[in-house]
C-alpha positions in Angstrom: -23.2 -31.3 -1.9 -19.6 -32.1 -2.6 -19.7 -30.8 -6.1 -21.0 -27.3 -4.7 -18.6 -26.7 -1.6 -15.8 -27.2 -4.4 -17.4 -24.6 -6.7 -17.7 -22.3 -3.8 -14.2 -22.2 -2.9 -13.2 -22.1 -6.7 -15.9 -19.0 -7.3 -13.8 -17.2 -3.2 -10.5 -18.1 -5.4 -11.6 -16.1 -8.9 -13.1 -13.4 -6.7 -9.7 -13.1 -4.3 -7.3 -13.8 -7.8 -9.6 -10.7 -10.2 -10.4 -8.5 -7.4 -7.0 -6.6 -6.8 -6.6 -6.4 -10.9 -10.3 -6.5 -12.2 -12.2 -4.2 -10.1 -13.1 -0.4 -11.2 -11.0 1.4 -8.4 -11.4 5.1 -8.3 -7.7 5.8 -9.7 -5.7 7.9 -6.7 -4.4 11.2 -8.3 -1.4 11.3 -10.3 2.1 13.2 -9.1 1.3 15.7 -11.6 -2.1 16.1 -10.5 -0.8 16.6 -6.6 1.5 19.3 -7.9 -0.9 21.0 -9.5 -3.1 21.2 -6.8 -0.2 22.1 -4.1 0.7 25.4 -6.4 -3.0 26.1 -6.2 -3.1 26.1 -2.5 0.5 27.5 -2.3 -0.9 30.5 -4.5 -4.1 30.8 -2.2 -2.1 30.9 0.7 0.1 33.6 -0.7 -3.3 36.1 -1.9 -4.0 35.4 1.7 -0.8 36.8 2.8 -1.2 40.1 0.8 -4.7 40.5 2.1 -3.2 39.6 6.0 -5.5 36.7 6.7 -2.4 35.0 8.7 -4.0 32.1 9.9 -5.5 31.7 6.4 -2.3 31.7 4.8 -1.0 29.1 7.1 -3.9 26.6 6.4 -3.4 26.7 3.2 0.4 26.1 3.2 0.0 23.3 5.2 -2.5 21.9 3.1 0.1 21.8 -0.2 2.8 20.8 2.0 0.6 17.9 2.5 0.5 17.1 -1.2 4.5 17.8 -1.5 6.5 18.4 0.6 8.8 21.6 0.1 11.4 23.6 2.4 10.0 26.8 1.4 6.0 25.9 2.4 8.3 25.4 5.7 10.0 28.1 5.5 6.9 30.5 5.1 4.3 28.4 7.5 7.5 29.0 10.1 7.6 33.0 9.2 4.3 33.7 9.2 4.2 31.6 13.3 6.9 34.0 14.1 6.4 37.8 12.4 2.7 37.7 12.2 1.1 35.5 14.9 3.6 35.4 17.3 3.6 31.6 18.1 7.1 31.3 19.2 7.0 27.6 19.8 5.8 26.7 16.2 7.8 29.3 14.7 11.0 27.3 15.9 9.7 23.9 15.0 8.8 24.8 11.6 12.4 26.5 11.0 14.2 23.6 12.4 11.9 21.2 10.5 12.8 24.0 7.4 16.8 22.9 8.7 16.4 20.0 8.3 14.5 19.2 4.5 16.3 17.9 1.8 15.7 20.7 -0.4 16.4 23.6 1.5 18.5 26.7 0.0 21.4 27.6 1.8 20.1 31.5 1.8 17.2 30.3 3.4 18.7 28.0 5.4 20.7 31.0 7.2 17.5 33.2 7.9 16.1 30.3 9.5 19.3 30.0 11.8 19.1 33.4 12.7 15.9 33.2 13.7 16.4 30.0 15.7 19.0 31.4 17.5 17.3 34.8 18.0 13.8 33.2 19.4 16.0 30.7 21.5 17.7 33.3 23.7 17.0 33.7 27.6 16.1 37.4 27.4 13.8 37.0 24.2 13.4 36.9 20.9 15.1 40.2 18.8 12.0 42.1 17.4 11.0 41.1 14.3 10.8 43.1 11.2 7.5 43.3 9.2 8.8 44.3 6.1 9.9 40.3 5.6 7.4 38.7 3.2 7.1 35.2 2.9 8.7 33.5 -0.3 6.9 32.8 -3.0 6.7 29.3 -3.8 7.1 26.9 -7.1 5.9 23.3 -5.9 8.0 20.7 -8.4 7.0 17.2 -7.9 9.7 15.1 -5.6 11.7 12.1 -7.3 9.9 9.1 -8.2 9.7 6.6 -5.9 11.4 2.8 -6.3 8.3 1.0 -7.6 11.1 -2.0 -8.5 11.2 -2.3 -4.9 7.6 -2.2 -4.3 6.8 -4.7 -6.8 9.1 -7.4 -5.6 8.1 -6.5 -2.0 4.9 -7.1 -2.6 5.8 -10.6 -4.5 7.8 -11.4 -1.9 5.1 -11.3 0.8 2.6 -12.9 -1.4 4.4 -15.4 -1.9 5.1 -16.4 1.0 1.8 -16.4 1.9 1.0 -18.4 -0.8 3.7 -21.1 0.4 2.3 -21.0 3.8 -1.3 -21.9 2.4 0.1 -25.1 0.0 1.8 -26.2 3.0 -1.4 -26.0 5.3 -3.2 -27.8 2.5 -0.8 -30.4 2.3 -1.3 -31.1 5.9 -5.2 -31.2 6.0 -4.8 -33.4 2.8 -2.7 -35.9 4.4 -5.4 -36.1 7.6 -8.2 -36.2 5.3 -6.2 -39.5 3.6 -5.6 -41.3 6.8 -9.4 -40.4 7.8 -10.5 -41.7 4.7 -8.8 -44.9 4.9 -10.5 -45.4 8.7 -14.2 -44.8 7.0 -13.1 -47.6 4.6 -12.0 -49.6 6.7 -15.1 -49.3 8.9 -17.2 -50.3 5.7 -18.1 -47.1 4.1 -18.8 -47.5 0.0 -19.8 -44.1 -1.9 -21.1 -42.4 0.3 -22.5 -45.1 2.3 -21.4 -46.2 6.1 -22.9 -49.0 8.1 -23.1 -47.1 10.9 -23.0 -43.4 13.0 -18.9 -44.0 14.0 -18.2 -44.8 10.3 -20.1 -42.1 9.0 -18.3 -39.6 10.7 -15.1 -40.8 10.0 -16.2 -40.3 6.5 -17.6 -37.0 7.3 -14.2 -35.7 8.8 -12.5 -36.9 5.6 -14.6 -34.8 3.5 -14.2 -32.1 5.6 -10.3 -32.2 5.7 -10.3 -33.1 1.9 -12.8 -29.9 1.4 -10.0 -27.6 3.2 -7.3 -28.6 2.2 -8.5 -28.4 -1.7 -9.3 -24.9 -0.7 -6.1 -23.8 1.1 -4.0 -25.7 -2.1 -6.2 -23.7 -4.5 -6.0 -20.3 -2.7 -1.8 -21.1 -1.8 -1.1 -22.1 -5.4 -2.9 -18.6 -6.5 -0.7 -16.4 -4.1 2.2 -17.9 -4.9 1.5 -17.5 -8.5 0.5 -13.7 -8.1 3.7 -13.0 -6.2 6.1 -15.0 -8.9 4.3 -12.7 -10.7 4.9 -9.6 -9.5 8.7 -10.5 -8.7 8.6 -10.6 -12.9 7.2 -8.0 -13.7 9.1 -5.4 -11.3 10.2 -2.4 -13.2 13.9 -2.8 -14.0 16.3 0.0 -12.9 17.8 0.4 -16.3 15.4 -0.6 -19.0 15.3 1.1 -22.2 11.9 -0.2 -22.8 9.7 -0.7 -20.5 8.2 -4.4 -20.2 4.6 -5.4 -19.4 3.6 -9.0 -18.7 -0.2 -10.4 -18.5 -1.1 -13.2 -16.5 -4.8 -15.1 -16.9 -5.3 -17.8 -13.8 -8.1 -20.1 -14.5 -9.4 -22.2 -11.4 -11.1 -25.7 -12.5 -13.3 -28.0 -11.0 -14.5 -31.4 -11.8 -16.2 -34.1 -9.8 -13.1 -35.8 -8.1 -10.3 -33.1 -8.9 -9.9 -29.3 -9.0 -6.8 -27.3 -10.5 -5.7 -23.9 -11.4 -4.5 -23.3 -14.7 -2.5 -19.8 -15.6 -1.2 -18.7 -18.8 1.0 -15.6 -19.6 2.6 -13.2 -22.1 5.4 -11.0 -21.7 5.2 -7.8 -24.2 
């Protein structure tokens, strides 16, 4: 019985340790790949345009701006609100929100002041021209993100964690000693008490002994993974780029278990 709570918790601890790196994911699409498909939906959106399907122009700039952002999506979701559909409100909030994006042209920048300033007065907007189009759009992929600072985030938090669950074992481990000394003292030999109060003293040892093995198996993993991780962080100037494999390999015998991890940096 003892043997087979141990290989549980060391079969829950290969499961937790493989599942994040061994498990077929469905890979999430690539920067390029978002690009690509934000032109497409930019170019839809402008065919719409020329054919005058307003609304269907705007869904469709919205939808690449959701796959990168761009101040002229903005710019053009904001034009066709104000000259074609005559939504006043999210005319301005999509100019302003044009204003204010990173990327923005100082040409178009102006226009969208203008326009700000014209829909914004007392008496009424100015009349808008329709001879404006909207601006065609190149989507280019944004700068890549800091996936140095991800990686040691992540090892960071894990471990952490992983310190928290050693030091939870620890505790349970030292209850599960003391309670094993009061089943022994009460006269309980492998396995065997002389009586009901004995035996579950000796029952409450295995069970502390049981978690804590568990929570020192699944503490020392963490910790290990998020080392890890902390390692292998991309660094900001390196020429090459450095990969690092890790294999953890949880062990179980009939009065011990362990966790044994190997590595290679390449």
């Amino acid at each position: 019985m003892r043997m087979f709570v141990l290989s549980v918790a060391a079969l829950a601890v290969a499961a937790m340790l493989l599942s994040p790196f061994g498990r077929a994911y469905a890979d999430p699409p690539t920067q390029a790949e978002r690009t690509k498909q934000a032109q497409v939906y930019a170019d839809q959106a402008y065919v719409a345009y020329q054919s005058q399907d307003w609304l269907k122009a705007i869904a469709m700039y919205i939808e690449s701006y959701k796959l990168v952002a761009s101040a002229e999506v903005l710019f053009n979701i904001a034009t066709l609100y104000d000259k074609k559909v005559g939504n006043k409100q999210l005319a301005l909030d999509y100019y302003e929100r044009h204003n204010g994006a990173p990327d923005a042209s100082s040409e178009l920048i102006a226009k969208a002041a203008a326009r700000i300033n014209a829909l914004r007065q007392k008496e009424g907007p100015k009349p808008a021209t329709t001879d404006t189009p909207v601006v065609p759009v190149t989507v280019t992929a944004p700068p890549p993100s800091d996936r140095r600072q991800t990686f040691r985030t992540a090892g960071l938090v894990t471990g952490l964690l992983g310190l928290a669950g050693i030091g939870v074992g620890i505790g349970f481990g030292v209850v599960a000693i003391g309670k094993a000394g009061e089943a022994h003292a009460a006269g309980c030999m492998n396995n065997s008490c002389p009586d009901a109060a004995s035996a579950e003293k000796d029952r409450s040892a295995f069970t502390s002994g049981t978690v804590s093995t568990v929570t020192l198996v699944l503490g020392g993993a963490l910790a290990v993974v998020g080392i890890t991780l902390v390692i292998i962080a991309p660094k900001k100037a390196a020429k090459k780029a450095t990969r690092a494999s890790l294999q953890l390999t949880p062990s179980v015998g009939p009065n011990s278990v362990g966790l044994g991890f190997s590595g290679v940096m390449f």
